[in-house]
DOKOL-46033 format. One line per 3 residues: number of its first residue (from 1); their letters; for each residue y, x, z of C-alpha. Coordinates in steps of 0.02 Angstrom, whole numbers. Example, Ala and Ser with C-alpha at 12.3 -4.5 7.8 and 13.67 -1.06 7.14 Angstrom:
<recs>
1 = as = -225 615 390 ~ -53 684 357
</recs>
This chain:
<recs>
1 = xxx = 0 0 0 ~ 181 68 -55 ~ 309 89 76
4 = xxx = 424 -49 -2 ~ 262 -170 14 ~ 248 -120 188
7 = xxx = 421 -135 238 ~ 437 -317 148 ~ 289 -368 241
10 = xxx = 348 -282 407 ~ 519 -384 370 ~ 425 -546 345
13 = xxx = 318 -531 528 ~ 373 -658 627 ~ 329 -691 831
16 = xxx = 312 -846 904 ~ 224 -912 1081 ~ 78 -1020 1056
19 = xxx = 133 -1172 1059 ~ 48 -1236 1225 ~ 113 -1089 1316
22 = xxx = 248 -1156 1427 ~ 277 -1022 1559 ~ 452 -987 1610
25 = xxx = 433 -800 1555 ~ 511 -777 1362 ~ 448 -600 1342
28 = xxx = 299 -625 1418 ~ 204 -769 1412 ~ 43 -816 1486
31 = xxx = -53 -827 1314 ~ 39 -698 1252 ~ 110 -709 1052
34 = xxx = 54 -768 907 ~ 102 -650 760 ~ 122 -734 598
37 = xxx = 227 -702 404 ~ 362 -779 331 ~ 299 -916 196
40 = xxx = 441 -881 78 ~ 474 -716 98 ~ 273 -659 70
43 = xxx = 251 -786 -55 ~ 391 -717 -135 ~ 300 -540 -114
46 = xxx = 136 -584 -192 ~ 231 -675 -332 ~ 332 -496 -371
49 = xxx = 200 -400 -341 ~ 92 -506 -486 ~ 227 -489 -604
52 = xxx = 208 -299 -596 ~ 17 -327 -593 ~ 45 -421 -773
55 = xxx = 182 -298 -838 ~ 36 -148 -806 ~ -94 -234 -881
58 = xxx = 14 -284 -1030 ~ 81 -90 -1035 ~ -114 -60 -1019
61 = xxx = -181 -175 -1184 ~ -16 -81 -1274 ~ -70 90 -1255
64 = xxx = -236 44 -1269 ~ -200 -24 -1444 ~ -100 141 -1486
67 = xxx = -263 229 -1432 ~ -354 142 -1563 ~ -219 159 -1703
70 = xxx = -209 360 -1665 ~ -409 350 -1665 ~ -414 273 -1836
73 = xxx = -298 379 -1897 ~ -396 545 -1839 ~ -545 469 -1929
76 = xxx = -462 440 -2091 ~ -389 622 -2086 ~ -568 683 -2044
79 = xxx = -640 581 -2176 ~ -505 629 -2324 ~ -526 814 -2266
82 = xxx = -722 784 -2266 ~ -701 728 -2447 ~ -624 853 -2517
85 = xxx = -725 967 -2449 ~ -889 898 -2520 ~ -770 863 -2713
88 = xxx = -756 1033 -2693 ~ -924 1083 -2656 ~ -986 974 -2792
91 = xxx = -855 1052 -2922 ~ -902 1231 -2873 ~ -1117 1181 -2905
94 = xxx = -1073 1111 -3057 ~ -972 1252 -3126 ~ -1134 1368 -3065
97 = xxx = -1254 1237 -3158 ~ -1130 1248 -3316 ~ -1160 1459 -3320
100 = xxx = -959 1491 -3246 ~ -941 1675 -3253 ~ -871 1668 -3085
103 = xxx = -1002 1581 -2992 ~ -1156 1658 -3063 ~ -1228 1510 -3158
106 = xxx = -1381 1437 -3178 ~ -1416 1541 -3346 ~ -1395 1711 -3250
109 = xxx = -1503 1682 -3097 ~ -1662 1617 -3236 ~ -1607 1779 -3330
112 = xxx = -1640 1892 -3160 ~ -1797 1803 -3127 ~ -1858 1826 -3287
115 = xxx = -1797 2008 -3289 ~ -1905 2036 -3120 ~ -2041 1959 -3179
118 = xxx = -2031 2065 -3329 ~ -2019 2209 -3207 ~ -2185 2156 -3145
121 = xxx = -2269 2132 -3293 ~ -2213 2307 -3360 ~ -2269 2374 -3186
124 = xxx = -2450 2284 -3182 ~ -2455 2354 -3381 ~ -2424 2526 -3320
127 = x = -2543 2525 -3158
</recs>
């Protein structure tokens, strides 16, 4: 509990004799005191302190929702980065299936197989 709560409720106590008590004494009375709050003033209370209540949770459901908007936007970055990584990828295997002089190609890696297994052949040939 907040020291403002406190205070209002401390501000609301209120002390009365029971209300068969009818000694002479005011301060101290045979049954002693009854201790009891302030309708108003703690209805009031509760009333303020569910308006904050419904201002967090609102604040709450808003950031939530901001959460999920900055969420979906990560994704989408991810994803657009994740595709042009794998366009890419694909581009760069089909320039190595097309024989690019850059990547190799297909052409030259069945040219160095067949080269080794020439190179076998000639070495079986001269065994």
């Amino acid at each position: 509990m907040s020291d403002e709560t406190r205070n209002k409720l401390i501000s609301a106590l209120r002390q009365f004799r029971h209300s068969n008590d009818n000694t002479g004494s005011i301060t101290r009375p045979e049954q002693g005191f009854v201790f009891a709050y302030d309708r108003d003033e703690t209805e009031g209370l509760v009333a303020s302190l569910e308006k904050k209540l419904e201002q967090a949770e609102a604040r709450c459901a808003e950031l939530e929702q901001d959460a999920k908007n900055a969420a979906s936007s990560i994704i989408r970055t991810v994803n657009s980065r994740r595709k042009t990584i794998l366009i890419k990828q694909a581009e760069a295997i089909e320039d190595w299936l097309r024989g690019d002089a850059e990547m190799g190609g297909l052409d030259e890696y069945a040219n160095r197989l067949r080269q080794q297994a020439h190179e076998i052949e000639s070495g079986d040939n001269n065994e």
